[in-house]
mmCIF file of the N, C-alpha and C atoms, coordinates in Angstrom:
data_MODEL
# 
_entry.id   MODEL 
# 
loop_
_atom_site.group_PDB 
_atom_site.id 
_atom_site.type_symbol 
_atom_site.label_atom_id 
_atom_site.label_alt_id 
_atom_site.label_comp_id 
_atom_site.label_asym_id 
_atom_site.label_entity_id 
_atom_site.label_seq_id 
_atom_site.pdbx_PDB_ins_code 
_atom_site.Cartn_x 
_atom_site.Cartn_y 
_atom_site.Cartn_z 
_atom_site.occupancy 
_atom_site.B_iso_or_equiv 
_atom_site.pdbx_formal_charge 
_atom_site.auth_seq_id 
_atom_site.auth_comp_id 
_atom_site.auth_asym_id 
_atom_site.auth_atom_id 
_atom_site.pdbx_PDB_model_num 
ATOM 1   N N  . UNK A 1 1  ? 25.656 26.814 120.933 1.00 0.00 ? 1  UNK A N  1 
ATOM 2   C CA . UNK A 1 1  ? 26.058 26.593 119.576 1.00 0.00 ? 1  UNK A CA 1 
ATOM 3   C C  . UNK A 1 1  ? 25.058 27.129 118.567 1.00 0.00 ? 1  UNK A C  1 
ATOM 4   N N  . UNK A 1 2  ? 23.654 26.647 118.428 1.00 0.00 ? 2  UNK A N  1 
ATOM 5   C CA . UNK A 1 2  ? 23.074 27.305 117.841 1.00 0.00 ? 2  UNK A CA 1 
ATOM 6   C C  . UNK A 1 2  ? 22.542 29.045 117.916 1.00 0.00 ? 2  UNK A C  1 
ATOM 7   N N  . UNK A 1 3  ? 22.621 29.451 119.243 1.00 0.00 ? 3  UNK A N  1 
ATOM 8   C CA . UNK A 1 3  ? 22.757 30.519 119.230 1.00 0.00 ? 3  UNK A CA 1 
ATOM 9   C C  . UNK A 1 3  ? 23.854 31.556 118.211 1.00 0.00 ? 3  UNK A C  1 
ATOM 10  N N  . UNK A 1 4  ? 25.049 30.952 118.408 1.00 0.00 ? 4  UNK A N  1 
ATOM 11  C CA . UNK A 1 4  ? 26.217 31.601 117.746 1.00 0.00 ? 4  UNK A CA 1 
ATOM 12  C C  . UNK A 1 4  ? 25.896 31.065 116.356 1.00 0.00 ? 4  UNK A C  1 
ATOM 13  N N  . UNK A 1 5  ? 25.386 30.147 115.554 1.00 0.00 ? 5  UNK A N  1 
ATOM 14  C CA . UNK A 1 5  ? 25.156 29.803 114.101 1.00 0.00 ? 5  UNK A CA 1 
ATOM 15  C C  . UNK A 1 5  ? 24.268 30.840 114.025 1.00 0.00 ? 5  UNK A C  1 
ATOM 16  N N  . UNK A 1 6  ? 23.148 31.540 114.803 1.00 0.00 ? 6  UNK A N  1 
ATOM 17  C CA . UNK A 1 6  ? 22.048 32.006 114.074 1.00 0.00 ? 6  UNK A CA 1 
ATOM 18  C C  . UNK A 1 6  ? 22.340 33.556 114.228 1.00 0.00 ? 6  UNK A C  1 
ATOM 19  N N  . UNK A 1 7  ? 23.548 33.763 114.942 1.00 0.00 ? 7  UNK A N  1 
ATOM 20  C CA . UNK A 1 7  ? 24.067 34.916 114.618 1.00 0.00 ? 7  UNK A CA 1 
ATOM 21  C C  . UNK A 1 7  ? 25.060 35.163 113.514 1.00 0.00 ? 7  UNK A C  1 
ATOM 22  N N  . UNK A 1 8  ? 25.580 34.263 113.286 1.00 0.00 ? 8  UNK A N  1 
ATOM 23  C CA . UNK A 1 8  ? 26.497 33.996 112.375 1.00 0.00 ? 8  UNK A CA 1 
ATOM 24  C C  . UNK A 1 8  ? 25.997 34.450 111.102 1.00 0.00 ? 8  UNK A C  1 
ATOM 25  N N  . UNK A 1 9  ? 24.712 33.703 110.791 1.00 0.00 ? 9  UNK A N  1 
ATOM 26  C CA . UNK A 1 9  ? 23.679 33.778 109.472 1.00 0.00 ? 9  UNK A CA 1 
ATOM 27  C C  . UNK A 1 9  ? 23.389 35.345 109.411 1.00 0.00 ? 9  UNK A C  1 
ATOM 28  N N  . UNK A 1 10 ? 22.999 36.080 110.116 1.00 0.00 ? 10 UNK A N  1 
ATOM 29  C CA . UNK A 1 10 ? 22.685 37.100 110.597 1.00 0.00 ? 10 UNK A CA 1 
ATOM 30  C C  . UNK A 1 10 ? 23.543 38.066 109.938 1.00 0.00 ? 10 UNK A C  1 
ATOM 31  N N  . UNK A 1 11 ? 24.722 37.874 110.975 1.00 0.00 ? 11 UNK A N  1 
ATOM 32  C CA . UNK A 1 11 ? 25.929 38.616 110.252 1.00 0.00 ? 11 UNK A CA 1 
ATOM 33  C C  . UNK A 1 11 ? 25.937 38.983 108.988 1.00 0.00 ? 11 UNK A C  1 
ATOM 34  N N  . UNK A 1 12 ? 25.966 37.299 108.185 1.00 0.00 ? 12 UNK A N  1 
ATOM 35  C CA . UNK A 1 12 ? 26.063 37.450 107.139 1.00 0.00 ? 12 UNK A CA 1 
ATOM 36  C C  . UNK A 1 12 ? 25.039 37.990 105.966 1.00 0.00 ? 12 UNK A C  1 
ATOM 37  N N  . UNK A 1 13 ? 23.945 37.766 106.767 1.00 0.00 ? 13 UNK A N  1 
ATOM 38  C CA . UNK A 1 13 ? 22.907 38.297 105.642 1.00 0.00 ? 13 UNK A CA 1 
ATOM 39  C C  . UNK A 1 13 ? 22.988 39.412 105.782 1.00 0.00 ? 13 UNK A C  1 
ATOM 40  N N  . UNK A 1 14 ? 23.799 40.427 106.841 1.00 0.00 ? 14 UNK A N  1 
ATOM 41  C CA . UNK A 1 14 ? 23.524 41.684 106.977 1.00 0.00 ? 14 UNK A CA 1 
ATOM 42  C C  . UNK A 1 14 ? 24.352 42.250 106.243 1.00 0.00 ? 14 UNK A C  1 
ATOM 43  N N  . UNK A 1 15 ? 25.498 41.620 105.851 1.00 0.00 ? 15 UNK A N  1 
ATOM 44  C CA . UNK A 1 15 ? 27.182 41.904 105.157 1.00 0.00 ? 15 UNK A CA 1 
ATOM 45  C C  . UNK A 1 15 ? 26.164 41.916 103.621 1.00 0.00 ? 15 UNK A C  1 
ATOM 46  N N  . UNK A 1 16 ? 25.884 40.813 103.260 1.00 0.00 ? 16 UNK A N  1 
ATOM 47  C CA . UNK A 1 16 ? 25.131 40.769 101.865 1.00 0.00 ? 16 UNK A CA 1 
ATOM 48  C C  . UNK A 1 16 ? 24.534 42.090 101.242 1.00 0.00 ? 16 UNK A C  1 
ATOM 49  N N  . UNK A 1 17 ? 23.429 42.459 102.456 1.00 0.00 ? 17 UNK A N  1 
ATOM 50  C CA . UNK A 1 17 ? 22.382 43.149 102.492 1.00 0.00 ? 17 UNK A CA 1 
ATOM 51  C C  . UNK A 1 17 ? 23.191 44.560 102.205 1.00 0.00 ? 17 UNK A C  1 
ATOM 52  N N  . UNK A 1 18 ? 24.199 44.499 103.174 1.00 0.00 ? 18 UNK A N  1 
ATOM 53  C CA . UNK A 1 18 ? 25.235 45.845 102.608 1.00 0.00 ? 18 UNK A CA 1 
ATOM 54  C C  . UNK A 1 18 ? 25.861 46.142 101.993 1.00 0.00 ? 18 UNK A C  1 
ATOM 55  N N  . UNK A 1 19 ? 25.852 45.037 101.312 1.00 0.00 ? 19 UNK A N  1 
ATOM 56  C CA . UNK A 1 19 ? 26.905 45.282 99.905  1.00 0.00 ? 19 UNK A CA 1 
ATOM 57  C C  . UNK A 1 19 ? 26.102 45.752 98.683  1.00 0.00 ? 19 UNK A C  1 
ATOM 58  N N  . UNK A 1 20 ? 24.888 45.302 99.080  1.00 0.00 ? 20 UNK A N  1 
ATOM 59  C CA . UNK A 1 20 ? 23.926 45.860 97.503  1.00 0.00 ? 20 UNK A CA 1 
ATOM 60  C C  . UNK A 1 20 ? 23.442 47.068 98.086  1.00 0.00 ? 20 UNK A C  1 
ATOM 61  N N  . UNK A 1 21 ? 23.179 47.351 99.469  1.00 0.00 ? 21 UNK A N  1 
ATOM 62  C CA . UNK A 1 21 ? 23.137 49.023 99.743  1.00 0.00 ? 21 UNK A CA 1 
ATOM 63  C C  . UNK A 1 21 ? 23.934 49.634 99.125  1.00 0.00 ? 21 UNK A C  1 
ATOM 64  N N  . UNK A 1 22 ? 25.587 49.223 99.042  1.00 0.00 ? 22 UNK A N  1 
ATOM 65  C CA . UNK A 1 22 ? 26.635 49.964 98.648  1.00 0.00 ? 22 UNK A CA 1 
ATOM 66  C C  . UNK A 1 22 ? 26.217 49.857 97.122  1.00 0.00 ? 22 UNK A C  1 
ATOM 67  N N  . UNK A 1 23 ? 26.252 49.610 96.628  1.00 0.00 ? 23 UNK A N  1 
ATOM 68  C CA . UNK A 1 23 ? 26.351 49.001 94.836  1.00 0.00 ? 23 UNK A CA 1 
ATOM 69  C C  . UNK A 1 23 ? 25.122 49.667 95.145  1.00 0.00 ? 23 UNK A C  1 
ATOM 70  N N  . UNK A 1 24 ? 23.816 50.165 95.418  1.00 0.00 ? 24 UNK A N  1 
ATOM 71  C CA . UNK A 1 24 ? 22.852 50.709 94.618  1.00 0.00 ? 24 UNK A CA 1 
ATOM 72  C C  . UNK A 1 24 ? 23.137 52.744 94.954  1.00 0.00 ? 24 UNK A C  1 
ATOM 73  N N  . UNK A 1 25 ? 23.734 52.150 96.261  1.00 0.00 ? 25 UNK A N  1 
ATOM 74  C CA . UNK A 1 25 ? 24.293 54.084 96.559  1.00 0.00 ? 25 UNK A CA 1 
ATOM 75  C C  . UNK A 1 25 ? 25.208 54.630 95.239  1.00 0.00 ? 25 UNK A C  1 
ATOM 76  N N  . UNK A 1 26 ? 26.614 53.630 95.049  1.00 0.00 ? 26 UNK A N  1 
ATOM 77  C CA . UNK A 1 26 ? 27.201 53.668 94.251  1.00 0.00 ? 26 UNK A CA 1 
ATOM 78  C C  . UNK A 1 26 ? 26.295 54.581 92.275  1.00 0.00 ? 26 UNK A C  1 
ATOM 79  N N  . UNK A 1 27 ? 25.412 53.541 92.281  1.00 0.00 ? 27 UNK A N  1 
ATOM 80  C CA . UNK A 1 27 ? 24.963 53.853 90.928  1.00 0.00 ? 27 UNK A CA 1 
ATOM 81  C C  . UNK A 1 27 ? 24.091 54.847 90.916  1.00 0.00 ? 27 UNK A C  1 
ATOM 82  N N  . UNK A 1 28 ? 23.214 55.152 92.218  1.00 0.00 ? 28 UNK A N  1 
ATOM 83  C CA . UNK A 1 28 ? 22.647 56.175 91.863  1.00 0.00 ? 28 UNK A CA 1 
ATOM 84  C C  . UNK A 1 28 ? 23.209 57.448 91.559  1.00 0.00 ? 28 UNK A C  1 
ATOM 85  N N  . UNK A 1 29 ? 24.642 57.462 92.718  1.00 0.00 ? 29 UNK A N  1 
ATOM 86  C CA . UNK A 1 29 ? 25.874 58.454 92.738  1.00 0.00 ? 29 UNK A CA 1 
ATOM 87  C C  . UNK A 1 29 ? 25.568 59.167 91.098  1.00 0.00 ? 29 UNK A C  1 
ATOM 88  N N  . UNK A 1 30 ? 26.391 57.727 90.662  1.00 0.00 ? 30 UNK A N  1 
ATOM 89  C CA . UNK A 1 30 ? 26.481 57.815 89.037  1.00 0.00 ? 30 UNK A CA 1 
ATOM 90  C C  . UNK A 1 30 ? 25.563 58.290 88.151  1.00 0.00 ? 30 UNK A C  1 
ATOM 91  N N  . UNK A 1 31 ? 24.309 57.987 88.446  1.00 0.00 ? 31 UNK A N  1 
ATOM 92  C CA . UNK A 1 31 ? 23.512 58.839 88.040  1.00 0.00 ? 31 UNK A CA 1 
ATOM 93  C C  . UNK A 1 31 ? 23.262 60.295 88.244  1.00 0.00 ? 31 UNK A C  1 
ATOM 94  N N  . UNK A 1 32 ? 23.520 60.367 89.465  1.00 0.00 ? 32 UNK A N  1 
ATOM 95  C CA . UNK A 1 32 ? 23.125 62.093 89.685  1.00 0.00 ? 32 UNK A CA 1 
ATOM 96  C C  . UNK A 1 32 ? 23.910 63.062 89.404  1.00 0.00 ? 32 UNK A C  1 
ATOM 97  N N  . UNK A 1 33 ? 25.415 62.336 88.987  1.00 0.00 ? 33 UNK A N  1 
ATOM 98  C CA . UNK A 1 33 ? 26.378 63.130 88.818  1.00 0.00 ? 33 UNK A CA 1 
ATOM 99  C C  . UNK A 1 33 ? 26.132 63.393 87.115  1.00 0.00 ? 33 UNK A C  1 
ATOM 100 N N  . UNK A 1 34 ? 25.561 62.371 86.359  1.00 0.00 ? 34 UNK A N  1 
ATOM 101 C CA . UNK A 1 34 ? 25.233 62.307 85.137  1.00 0.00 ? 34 UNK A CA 1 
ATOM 102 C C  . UNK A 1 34 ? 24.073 63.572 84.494  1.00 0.00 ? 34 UNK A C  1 
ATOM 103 N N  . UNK A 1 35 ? 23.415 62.919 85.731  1.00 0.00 ? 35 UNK A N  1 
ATOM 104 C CA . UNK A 1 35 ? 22.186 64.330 85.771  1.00 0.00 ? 35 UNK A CA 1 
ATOM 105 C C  . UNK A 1 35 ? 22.317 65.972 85.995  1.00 0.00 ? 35 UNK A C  1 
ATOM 106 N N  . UNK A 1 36 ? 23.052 65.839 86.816  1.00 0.00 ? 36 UNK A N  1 
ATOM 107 C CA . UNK A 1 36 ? 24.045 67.119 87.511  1.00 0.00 ? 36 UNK A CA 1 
ATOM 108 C C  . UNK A 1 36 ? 24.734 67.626 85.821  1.00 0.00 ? 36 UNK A C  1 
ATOM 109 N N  . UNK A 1 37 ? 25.631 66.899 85.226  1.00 0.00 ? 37 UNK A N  1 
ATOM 110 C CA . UNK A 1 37 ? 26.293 67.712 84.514  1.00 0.00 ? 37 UNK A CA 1 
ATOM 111 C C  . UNK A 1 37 ? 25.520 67.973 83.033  1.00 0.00 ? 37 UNK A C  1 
ATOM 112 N N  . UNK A 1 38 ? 24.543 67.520 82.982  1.00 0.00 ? 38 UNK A N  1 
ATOM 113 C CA . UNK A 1 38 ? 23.556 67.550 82.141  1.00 0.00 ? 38 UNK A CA 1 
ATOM 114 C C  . UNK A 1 38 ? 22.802 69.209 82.572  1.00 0.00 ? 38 UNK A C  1 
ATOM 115 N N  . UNK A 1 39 ? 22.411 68.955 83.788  1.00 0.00 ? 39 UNK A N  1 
ATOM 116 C CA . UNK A 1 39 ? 21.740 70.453 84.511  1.00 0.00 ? 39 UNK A CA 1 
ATOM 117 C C  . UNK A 1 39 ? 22.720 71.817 83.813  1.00 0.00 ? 39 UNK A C  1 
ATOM 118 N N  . UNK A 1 40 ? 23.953 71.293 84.148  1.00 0.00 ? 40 UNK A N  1 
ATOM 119 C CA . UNK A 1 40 ? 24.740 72.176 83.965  1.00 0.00 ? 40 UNK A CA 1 
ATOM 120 C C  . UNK A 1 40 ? 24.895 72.712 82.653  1.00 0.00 ? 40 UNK A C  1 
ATOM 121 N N  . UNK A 1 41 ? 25.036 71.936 81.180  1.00 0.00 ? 41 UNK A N  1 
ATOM 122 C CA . UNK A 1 41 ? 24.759 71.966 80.199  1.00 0.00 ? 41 UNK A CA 1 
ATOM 123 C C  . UNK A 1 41 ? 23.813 72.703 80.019  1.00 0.00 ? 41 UNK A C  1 
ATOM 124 N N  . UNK A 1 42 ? 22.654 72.155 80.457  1.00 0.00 ? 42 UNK A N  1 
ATOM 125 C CA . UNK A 1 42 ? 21.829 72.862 79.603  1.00 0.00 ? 42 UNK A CA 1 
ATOM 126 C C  . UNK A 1 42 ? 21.175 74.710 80.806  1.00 0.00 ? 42 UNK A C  1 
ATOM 127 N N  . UNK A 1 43 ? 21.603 74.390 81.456  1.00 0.00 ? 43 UNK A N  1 
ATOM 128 C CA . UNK A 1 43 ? 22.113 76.085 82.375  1.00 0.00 ? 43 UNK A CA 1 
ATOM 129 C C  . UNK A 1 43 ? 22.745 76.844 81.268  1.00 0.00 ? 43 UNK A C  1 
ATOM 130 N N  . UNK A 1 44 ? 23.759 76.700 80.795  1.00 0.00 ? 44 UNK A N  1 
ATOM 131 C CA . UNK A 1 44 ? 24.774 77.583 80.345  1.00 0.00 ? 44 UNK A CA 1 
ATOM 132 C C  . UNK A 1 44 ? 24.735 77.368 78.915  1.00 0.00 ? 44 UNK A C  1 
ATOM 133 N N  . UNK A 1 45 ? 23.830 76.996 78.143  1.00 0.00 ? 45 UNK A N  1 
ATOM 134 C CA . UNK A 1 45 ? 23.757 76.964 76.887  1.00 0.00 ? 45 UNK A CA 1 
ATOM 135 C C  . UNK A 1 45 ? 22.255 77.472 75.895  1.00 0.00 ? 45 UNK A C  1 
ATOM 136 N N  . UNK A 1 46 ? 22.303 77.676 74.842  1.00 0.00 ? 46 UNK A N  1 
ATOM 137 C CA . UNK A 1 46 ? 21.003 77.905 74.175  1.00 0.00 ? 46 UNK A CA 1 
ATOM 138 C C  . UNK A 1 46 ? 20.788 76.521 73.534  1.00 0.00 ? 46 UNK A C  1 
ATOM 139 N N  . UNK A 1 47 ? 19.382 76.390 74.320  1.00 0.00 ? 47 UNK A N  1 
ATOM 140 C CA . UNK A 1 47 ? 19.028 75.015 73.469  1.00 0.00 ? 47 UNK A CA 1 
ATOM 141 C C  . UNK A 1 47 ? 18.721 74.985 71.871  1.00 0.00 ? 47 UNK A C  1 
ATOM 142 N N  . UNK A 1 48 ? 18.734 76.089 71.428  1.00 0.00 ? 48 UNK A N  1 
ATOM 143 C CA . UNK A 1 48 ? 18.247 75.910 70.062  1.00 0.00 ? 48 UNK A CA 1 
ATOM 144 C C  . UNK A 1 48 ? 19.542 75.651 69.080  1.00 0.00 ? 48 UNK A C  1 
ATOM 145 N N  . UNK A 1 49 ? 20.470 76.739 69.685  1.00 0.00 ? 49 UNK A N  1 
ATOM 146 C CA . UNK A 1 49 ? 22.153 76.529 69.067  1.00 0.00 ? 49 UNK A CA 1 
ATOM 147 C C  . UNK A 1 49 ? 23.436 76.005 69.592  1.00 0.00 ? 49 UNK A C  1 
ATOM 148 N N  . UNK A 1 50 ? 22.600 75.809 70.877  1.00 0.00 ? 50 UNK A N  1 
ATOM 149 C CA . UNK A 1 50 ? 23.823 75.113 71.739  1.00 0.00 ? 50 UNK A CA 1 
ATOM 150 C C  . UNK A 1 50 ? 24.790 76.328 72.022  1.00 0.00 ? 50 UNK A C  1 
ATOM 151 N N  . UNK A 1 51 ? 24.744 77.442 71.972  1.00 0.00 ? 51 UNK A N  1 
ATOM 152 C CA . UNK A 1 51 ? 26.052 78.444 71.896  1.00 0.00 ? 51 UNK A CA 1 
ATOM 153 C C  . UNK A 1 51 ? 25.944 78.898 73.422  1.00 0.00 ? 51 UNK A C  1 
ATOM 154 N N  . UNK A 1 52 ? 26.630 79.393 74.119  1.00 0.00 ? 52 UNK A N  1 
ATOM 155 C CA . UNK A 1 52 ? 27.302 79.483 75.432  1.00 0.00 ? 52 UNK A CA 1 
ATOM 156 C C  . UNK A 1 52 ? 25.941 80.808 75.603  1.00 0.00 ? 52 UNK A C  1 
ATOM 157 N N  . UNK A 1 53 ? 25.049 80.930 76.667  1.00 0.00 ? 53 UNK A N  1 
ATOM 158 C CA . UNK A 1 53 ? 23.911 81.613 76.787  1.00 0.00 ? 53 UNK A CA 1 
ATOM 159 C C  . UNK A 1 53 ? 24.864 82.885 77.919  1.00 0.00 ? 53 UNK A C  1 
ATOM 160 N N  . UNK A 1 54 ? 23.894 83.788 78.133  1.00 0.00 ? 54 UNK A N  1 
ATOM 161 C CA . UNK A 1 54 ? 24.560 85.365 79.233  1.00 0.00 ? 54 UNK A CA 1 
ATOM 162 C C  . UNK A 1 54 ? 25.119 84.317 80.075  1.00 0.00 ? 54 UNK A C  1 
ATOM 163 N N  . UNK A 1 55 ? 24.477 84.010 80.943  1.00 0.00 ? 55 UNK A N  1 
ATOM 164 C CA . UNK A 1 55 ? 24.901 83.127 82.088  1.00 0.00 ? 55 UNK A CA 1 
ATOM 165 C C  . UNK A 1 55 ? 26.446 82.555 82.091  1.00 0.00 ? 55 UNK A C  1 
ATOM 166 N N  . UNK A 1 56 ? 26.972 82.133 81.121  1.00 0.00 ? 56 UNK A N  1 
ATOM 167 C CA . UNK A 1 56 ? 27.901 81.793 80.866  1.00 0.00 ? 56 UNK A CA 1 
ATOM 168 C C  . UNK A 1 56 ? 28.974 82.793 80.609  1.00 0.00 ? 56 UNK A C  1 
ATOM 169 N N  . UNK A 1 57 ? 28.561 83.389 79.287  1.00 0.00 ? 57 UNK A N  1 
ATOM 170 C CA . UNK A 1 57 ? 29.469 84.658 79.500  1.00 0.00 ? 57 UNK A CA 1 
ATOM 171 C C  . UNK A 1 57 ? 29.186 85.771 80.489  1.00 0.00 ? 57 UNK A C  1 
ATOM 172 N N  . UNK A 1 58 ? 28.653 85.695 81.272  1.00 0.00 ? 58 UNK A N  1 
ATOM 173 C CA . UNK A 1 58 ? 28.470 86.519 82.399  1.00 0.00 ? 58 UNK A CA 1 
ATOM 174 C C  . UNK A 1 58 ? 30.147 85.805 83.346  1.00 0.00 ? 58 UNK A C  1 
ATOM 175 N N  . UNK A 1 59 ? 29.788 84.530 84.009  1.00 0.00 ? 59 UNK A N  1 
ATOM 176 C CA . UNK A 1 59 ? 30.574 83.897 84.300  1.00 0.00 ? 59 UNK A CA 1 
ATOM 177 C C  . UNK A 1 59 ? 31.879 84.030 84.063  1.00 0.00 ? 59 UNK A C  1 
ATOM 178 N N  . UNK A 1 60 ? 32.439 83.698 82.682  1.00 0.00 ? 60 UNK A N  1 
ATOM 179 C CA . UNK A 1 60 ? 33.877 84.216 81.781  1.00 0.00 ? 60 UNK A CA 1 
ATOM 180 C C  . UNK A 1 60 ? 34.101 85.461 82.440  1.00 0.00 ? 60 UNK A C  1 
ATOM 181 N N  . UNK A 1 61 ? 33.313 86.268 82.246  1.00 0.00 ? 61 UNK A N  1 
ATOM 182 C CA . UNK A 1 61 ? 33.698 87.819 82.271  1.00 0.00 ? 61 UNK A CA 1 
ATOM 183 C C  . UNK A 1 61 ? 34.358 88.152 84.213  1.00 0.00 ? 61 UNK A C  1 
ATOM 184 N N  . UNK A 1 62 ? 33.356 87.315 84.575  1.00 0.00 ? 62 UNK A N  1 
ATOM 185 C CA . UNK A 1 62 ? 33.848 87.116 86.120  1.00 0.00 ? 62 UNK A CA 1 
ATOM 186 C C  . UNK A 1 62 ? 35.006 87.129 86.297  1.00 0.00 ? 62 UNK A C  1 
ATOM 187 N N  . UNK A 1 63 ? 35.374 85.847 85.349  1.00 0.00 ? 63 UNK A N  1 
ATOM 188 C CA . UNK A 1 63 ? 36.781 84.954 86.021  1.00 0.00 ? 63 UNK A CA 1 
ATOM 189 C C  . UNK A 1 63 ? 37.567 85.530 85.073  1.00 0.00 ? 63 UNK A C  1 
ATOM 190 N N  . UNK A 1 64 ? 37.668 86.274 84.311  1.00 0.00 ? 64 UNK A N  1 
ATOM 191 C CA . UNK A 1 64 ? 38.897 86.796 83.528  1.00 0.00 ? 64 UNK A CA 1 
ATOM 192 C C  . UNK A 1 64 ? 39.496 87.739 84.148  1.00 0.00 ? 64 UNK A C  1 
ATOM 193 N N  . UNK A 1 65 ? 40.892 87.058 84.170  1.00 0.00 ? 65 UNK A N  1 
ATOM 194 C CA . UNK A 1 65 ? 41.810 87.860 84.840  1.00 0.00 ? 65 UNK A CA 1 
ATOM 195 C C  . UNK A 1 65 ? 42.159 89.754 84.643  1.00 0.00 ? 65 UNK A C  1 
ATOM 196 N N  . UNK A 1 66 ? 42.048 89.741 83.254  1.00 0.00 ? 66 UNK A N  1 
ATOM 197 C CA . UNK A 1 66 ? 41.854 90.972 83.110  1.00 0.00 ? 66 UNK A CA 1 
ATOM 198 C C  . UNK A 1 66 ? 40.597 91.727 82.338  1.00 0.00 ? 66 UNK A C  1 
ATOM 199 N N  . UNK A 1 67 ? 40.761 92.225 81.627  1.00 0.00 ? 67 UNK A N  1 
ATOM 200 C CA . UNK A 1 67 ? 39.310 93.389 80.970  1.00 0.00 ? 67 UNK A CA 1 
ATOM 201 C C  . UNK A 1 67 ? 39.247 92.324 80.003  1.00 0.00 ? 67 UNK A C  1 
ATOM 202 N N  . UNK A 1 68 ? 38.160 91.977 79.206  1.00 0.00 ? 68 UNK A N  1 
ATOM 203 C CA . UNK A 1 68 ? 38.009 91.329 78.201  1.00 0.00 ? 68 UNK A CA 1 
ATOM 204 C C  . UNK A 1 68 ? 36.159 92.408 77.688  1.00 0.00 ? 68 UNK A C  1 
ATOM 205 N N  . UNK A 1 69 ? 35.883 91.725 76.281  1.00 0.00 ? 69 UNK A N  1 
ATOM 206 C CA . UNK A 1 69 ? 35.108 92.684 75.792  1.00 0.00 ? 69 UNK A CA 1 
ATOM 207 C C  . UNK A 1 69 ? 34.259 91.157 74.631  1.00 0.00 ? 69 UNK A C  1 
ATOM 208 N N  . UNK A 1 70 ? 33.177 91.580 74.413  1.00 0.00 ? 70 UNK A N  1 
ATOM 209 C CA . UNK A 1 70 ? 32.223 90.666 73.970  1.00 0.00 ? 70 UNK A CA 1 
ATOM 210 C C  . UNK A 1 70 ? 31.550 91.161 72.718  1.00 0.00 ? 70 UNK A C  1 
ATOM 211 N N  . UNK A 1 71 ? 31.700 90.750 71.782  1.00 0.00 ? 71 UNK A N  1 
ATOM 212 C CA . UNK A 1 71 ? 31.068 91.047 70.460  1.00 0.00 ? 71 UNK A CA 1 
ATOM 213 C C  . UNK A 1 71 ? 30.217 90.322 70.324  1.00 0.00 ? 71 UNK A C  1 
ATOM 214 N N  . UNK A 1 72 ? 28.988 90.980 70.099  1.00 0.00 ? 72 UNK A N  1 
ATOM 215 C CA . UNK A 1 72 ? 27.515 90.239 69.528  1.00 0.00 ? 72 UNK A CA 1 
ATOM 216 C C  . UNK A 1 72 ? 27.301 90.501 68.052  1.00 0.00 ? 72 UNK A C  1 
# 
C-alpha cells in the first residue's frame, strides 16, 4: 500500500512538474517568435526611415511574376 501511495505522489508531482515545463516551453515559443519577427523587421528595413532596404526589394524583384522596374 504504501509503496503504491508513494508512487502515486510521484506520478503526480511529475504531471505538475510537466505542466510548467509545458507553460514555460509554451512562452518562450512566444517569445522567440516575437523576437524572430522583430529580426525580420529590422533585416528588411532602414532603421533611420523605416523604408523597405535592397534586401527587400531585391526579394520583390525575385518573386514578381513578371519584369517589374524600381525608381530611386
Amino acid at each position: 500500500g504504501r509503496d503504491l501511495g508513494r508512487r502515486l505522489v510521484t506520478a503526480l508531482r511529475l504531471s505538475i512538474e510537466n505542466q510548467r515545463l509545458v507553460e514555460r516551453l509554451e512562452q518562450r515559443s512566444t517569445e522567440l517568435e516575437s523576437a524572430n519577427r522583430e529580426l525580420e523587421v529590422l533585416s528588411s528595413t532602414d532603421p533611420l526611415t523605416g523604408v523597405a532596404n535592397r534586401r527587400l526589394l531585391m526579394a520583390f524583384g525575385r518573386a514578381a511574376p513578371a519584369a517589374c522596374a524600381v525608381l530611386i
